[in-house]
N, C-alpha and C positions, 0 to 999 in steps of 0.2 A: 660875473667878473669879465670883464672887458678882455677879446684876447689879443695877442701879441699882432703885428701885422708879419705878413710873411718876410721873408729877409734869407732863410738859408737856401734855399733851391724852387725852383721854379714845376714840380712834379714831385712825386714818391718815388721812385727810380732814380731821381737826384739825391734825396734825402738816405738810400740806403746804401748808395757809395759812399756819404759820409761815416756811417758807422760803421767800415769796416777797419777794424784793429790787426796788429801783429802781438797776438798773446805771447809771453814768452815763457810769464809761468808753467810750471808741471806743478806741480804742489796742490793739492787738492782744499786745505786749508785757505791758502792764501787765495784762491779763485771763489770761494764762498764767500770769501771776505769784501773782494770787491761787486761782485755780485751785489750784496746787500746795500755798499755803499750806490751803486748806477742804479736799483729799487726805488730805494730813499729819494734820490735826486730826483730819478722821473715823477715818482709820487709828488713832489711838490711844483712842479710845474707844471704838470700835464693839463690843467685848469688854464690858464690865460697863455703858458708858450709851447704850443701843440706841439710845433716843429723840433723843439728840441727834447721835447721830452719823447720821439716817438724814436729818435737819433740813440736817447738813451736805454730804450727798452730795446730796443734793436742792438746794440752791444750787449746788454744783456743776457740776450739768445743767447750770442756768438760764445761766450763766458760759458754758459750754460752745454751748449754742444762740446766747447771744450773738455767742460769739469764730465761727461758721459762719456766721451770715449777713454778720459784718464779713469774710471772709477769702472769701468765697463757697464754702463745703466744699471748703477748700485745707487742711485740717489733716495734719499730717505723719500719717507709723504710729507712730509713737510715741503720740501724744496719740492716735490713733483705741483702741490694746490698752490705754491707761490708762481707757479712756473706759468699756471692754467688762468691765475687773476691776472697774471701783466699780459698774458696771452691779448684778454678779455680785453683791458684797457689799449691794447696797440689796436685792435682792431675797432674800435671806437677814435682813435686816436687815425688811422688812415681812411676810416670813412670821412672822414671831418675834412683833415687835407684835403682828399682827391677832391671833394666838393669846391672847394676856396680856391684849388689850382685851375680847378677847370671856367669857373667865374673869374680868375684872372687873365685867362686866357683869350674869354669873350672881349675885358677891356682894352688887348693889348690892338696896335692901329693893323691898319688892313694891309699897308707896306709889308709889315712883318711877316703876316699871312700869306700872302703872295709869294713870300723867302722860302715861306717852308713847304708850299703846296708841291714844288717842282722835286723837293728832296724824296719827300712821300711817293711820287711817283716811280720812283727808281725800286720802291720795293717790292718784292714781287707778289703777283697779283693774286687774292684770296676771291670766294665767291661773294657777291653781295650780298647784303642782309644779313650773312651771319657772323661776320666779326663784331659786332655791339652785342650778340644773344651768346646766353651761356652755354646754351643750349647748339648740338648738330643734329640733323633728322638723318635717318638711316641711308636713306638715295645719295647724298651729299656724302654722306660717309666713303661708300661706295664708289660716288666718283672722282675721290680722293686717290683712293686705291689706284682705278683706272688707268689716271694721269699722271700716277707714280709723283706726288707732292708728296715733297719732304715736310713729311711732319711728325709725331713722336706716338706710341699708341700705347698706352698703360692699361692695363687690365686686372682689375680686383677682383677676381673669383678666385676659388682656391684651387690649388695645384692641381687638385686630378680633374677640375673640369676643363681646365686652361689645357691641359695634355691633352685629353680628350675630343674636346674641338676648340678649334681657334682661326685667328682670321689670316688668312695669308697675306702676312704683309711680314717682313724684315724689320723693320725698327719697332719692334713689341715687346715691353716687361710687362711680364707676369708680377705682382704686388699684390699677396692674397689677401683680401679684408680681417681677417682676425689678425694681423699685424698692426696693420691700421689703427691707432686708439687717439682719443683727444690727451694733444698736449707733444706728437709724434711730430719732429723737423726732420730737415733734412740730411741731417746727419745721421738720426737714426734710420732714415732709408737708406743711406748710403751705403753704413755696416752692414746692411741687413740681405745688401744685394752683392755682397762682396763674392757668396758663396756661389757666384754664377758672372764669370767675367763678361759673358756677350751681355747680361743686363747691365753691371756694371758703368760699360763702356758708356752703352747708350744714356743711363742716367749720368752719370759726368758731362754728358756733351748735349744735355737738357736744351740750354739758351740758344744753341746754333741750327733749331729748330723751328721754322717757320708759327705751324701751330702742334699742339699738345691737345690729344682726346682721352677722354679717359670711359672708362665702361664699367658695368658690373651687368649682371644678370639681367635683370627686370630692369632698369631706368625708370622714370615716368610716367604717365599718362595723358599729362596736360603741361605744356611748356610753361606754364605761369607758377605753376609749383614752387615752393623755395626749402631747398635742404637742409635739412638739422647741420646743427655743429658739432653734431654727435656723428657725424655721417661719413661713412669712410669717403666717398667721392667730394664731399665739403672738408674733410681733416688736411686730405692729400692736395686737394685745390689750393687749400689758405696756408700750407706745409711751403707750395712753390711760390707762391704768385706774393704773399707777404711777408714772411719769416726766413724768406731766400737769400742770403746777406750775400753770400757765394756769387749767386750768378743773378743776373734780372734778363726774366724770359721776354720775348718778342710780341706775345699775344697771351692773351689771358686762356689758360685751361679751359675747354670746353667738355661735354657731358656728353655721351650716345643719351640722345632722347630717349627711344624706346628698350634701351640697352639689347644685350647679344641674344635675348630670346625673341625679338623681330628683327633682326640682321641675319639670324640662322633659320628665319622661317621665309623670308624673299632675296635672303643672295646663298643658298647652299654652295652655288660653285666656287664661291669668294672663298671658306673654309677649307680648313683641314681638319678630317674627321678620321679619327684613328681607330673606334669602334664601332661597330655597327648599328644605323638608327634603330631606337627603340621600335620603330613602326617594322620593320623588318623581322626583327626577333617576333613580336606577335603573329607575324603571316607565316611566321615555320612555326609556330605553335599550333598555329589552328589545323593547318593542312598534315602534321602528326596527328592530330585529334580526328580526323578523316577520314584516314587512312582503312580502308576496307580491313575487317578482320581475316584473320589466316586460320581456313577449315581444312580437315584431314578428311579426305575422302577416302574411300574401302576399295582397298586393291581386287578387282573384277576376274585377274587371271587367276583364277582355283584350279587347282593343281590335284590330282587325283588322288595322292594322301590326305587334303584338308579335305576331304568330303567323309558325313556324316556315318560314322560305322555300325556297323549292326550287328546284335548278337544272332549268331546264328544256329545256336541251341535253341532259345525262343521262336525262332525261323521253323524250323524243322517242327518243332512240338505243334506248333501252331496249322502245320500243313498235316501233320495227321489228326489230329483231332478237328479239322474243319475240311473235309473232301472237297467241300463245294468249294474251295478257293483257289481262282479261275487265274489265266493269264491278264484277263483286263483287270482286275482289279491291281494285280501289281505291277500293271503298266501307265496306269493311274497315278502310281504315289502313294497309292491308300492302302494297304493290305494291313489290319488289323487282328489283333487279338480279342478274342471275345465278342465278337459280332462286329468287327470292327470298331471296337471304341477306342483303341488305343493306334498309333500310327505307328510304322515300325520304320518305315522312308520319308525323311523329310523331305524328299525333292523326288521328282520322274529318277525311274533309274533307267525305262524302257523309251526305244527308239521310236522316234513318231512311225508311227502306219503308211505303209504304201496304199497309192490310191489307184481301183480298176475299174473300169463300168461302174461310177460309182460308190464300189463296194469297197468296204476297209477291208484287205488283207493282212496278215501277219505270218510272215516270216521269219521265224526262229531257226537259228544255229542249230543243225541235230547233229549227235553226237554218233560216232561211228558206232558198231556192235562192238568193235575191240575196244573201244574206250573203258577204263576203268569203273566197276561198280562205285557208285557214289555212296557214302556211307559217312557217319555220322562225325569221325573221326576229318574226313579228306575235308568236310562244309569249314568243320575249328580250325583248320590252318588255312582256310582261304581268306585272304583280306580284301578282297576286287570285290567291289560290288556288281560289277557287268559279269564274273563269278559267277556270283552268288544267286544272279538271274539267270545263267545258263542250267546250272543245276536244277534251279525251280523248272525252267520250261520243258527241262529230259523229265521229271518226276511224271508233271502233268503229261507230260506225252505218252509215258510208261503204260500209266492209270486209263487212257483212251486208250490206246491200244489193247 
């Protein structure tokens, strides 16, 4: 079928100030009603008269944001998959125009062009190469920031990563991707950010934005890529740039290339990081894992009660039933019972030897003649082992003399 020649506006941006309406119903009934009849109408034109049928799908929306915020996005499934095929057909329906506009524009004479090169120039300066690409690389991003260009910065991750870290820039909504669904306008962003006036604002004041980026995690890998329609950064693109009846923005929505996981891995200073990087938490992990063990070492100052006690009945028995038992053996350490099998001192209790010509001397304590008989009784209340050696060494002395 032969299609119409153009005739209502010379771009898309012309043809969407024509479909803007002053609805006046409330009535939810009655905006379903018209609704179905501006369906019907575009349904049959949208074959041979693009232009107007795309006029009528675009009132449409408008009807359609109306009847959601009267009903509070109570709309049945029916009316949401009618909502998703006129979606389908408009965007069929503006890829078509912008082609025929833009070949009209090649026929028009070179006077004209000349008209409008000078207007272009008055606005303000973007970088080369990337206003025709959907696409911004991360450096470009970056030195957006820098130069402090007004531009608008949307970001699709979800809340606690968006807290978590973010880019230090001022004109930034947060729009977390499970919001995001096909068939989502602008309207329903608009409700949606109500709950946070500084987003708010900034979404209201969209068009008076130079450029618009938007981000999510991950991005791309290859600039030649093309995003689902399922895609939250494709829902929210085609939300502003065609279904926008409200406002018509200045430059078309561009994409972080390689989204915020390479912008937080070559601009950390750009960020604001409100927790601490994961690489940090593991380097105090590991050096707790390091950490020298903690030993209890044995207190060295022994005290003359924690030393080894003796009985001193077995003491005594042991020294008469064995004559032969000499100062050196108990100066030794070892004085035994029963030929010395058994040990009765675990440690020296006798003072090392003076040394003379050689010769080891020993000098023992002798006890005056008035000193008290030692006896069996005076050894069981003594607790001193140095004591308990003086007694031995009067004994043996006794016995030599």
């Amino acid at each position: 079928m032969n299609k119409k020649q153009l005739y209502l506006a010379h771009s898309v941006d012309e043809l969407k100030k024509l479909s803007k309406i002053n609805i006046k119903s409330t009535v939810p009934a009655v905006l379903q009603r018209e609704m179905s009849l501006l369906k019907c109408q575009a349904n049959e034109v949208w074959e041979h008269d693009e232009e107007r049928a795309y006029v009528l799908f675009m009132k449409y929306f408008e009807y359609y944001d109306k009847l959601k915020r009267l009903t509070g996005s109570k709309c049945s499934a029916l009316l949401k998959n009618e909502l998703l095929s006129s979606i389908e057909r408009a965007e069929i329906l503006r890829d078509s125009l912008k082609a025929r506009y833009e070949d009209l524009s090649r026929q028009t004479s070179p006077d004209v062009k000349k008209t409008i090169e000078p207007q272009q120039n008055h606005k303000p300066d973007k970088p080369q190469g990337v206003i025709s690409s959907p696409w911004i690389q991360t450096n470009e991003l970056a030195g957006l920031i820098k130069k402090q260009h007004k531009f608008l910065l949307i970001d699709v991750r979800s809340k606690i990563e968006f807290e978590q870290c973010q880019i230090t820039f001022d004109n930034t909504i947060n729009l977390p991707y499970d919001f995001i669904k096909r068939g989502t306008t602008v309207i329903d962003i608009s409700d949606y950010l109500q709950k946070n006036d500084f987003f708010k604002k900034l979404w209201d004041s969209r068009s008076k934005f130079d450029d618009i980026i938007l981000l999510d995690e991950n991005g791309f890998d290859s600039d030649q890529s093309v995003l689902n329609k399922d895609h939250p950064l494709q829902i929210l693109k085609d939300a502003m740039l065609k279904w926008d009846a409200e406002q018509i923005l200045t430059a078309e929505p561009r994409i972080l290339f390689k989204g915020m996981k390479d912008f937080r891995m070559r601009y950390p200073p750009l960020l604001i990081q409100k927790t601490m990087p994961s690489n940090q938490k593991d380097s105090r992990q590991i050096n707790s894992q390091l950490e020298a063990p903690k030993f209890q070492y044995p207190d060295l100052n022994i005290r003359e009660e924690q030393l080894p006690t003796v009985n001193l009945a077995d003491l005594l028995a042991s020294q008469s039933k064995d004559p032969t038992l000499s100062f050196k053996t108990i100066q030794n350490g070892r004085t035994g019972i029963n030929n010395g099998t058994n040990s009765v001192f675990k440690r020296p209790l006798a003072p090392k030897p003076s040394t003379f010509n050689n010769r080891v001397q020993y000098t023992p304590k002798m006890m005056s003649s008035q000193s008290p008989e030692i006896s069996l009784n005076n050894i069981r209340q003594t607790n001193s082992p140095v004591s308990i050696l003086q007694c031995i060494i009067q004994i043996n002395y006794n016995k030599s003399a």
